[in-house]
C-alpha positions in Angstrom: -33.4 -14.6 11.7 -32.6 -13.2 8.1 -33.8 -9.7 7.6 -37.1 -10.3 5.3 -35.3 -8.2 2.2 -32.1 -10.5 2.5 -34.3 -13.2 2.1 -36.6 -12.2 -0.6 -33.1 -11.3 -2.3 -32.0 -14.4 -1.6 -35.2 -16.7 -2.6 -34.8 -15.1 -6.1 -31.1 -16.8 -6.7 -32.3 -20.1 -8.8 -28.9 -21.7 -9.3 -27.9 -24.3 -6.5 -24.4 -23.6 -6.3 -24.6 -19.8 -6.3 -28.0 -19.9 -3.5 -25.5 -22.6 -1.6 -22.8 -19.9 -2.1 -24.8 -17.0 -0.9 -25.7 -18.9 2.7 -21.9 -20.0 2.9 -21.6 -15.5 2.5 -24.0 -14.6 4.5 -23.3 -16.4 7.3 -19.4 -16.1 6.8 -19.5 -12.0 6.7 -22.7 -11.7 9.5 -20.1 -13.9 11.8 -16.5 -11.3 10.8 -18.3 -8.2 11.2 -20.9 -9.5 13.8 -23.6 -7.1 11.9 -27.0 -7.8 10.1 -26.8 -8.4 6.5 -28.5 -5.5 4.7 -30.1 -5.2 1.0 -28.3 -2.7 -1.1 -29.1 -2.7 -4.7 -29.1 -6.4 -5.7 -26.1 -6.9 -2.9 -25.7 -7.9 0.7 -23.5 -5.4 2.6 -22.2 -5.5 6.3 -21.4 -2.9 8.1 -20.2 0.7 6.9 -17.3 2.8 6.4 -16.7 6.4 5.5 -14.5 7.6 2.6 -13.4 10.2 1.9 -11.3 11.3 -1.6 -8.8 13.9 -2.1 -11.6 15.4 -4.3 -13.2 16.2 -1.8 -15.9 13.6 -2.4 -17.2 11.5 0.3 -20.1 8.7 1.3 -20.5 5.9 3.3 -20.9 2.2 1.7 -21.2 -1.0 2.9 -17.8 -2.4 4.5 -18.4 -5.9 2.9 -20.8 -7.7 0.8 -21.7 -9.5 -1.9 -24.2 -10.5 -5.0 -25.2 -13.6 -6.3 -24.7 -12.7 -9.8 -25.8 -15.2 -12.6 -22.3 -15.6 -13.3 -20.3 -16.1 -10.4 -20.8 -15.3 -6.8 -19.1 -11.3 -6.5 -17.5 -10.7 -3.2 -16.9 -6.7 -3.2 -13.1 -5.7 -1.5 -13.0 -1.6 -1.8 -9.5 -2.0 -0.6 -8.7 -3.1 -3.7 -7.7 -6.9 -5.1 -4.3 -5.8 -5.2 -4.1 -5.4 -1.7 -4.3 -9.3 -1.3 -2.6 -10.6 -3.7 -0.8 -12.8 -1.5 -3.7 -14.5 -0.3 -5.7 -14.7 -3.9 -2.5 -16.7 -4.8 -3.8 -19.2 -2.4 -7.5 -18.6 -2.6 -8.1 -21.3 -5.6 -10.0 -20.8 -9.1 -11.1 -17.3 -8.7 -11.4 -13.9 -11.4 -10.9 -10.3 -10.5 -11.6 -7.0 -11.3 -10.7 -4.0 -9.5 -12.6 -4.4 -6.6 -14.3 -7.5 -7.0 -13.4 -11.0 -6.5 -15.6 -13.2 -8.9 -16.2 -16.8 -7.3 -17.7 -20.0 -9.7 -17.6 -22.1 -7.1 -17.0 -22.0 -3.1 -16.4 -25.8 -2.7 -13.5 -25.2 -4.6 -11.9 -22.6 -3.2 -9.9 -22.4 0.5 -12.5 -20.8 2.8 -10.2 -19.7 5.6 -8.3 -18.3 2.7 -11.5 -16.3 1.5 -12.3 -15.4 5.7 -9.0 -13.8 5.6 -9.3 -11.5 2.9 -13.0 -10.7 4.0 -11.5 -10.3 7.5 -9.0 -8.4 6.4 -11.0 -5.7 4.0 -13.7 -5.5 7.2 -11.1 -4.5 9.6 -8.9 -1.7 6.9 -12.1 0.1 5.9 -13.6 0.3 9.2 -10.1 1.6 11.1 -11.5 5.0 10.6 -11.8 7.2 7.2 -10.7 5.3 4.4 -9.4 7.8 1.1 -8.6 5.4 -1.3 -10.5 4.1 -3.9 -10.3 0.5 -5.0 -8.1 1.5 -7.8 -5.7 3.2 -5.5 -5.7 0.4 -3.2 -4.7 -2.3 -5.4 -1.7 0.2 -6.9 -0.8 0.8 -3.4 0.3 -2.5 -2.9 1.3 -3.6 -6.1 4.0 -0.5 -6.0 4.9 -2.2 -2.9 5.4 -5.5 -3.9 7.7 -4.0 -6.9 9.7 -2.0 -4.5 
């Protein structure tokens, strides 16, 4: 059973393919973190993790989630983008930006592709305290990658 602010969040998406898209999330992120969705502005989060910057600044945010924007479907990676490049190579038609991964479409994109890199972000921010931004993250590997 969908929490009743999930689904009142969920009624108001009016486009087919991006209310189909939001199910195919919701039910794809509830099964990976094995958590209740939960409303957080106008996005669905799962889970939490802590972070904490070398500013001293810290806070706890949803581990994964996503909006179902007008434009595109926005799946949020705080790990960064950059951190899975390797896998967005494969995902299929797709924008980013630094910590979002912007999707038209599902139907034409590779799911497991998209359950990795979900999977993947789930498990690295909730191994403990994460300190980097998304910035950071995406750096991180792309300094990696060059090296």
């Amino acid at each position: 059973m969908t929490d009743p602010q999930v689904q009142q969040l969920l009624d108001k998406v009016t486009s087919p393919t991006r209310r189909r898209d939001a199910e195919t999330m919701l039910e794809m992120m509830g099964r990976i973190t094995g958590l209740p969705p939960e409303v957080s502005g106008l996005a669905v989060g799962f889970g939490s993790y802590h972070y904490k910057y070398p500013s001293g600044r810290e806070g706890d945010a949803s581990a994964v989630g996503f909006a179902a924007r007008k434009a595109a479907t926005t799946v949020y990676l705080m790990d960064g983008v950059g951190a899975h490049s390797s896998q967005l190579a494969r995902l299929g038609p797709h924008t980013t930006g630094v910590g979002c991964l912007y999707l038209k479409d599902l139907s034409k994109v590779d799911l497991q592709v998209l359950e990795e890199i979900v999977r993947t972000t789930y498990a690295k921010l909730t191994a403990g305290v994460y300190g980097q931004r998304a910035r950071e993250g995406s750096e991180q590997r792309e300094a990696g990658e060059a090296g």
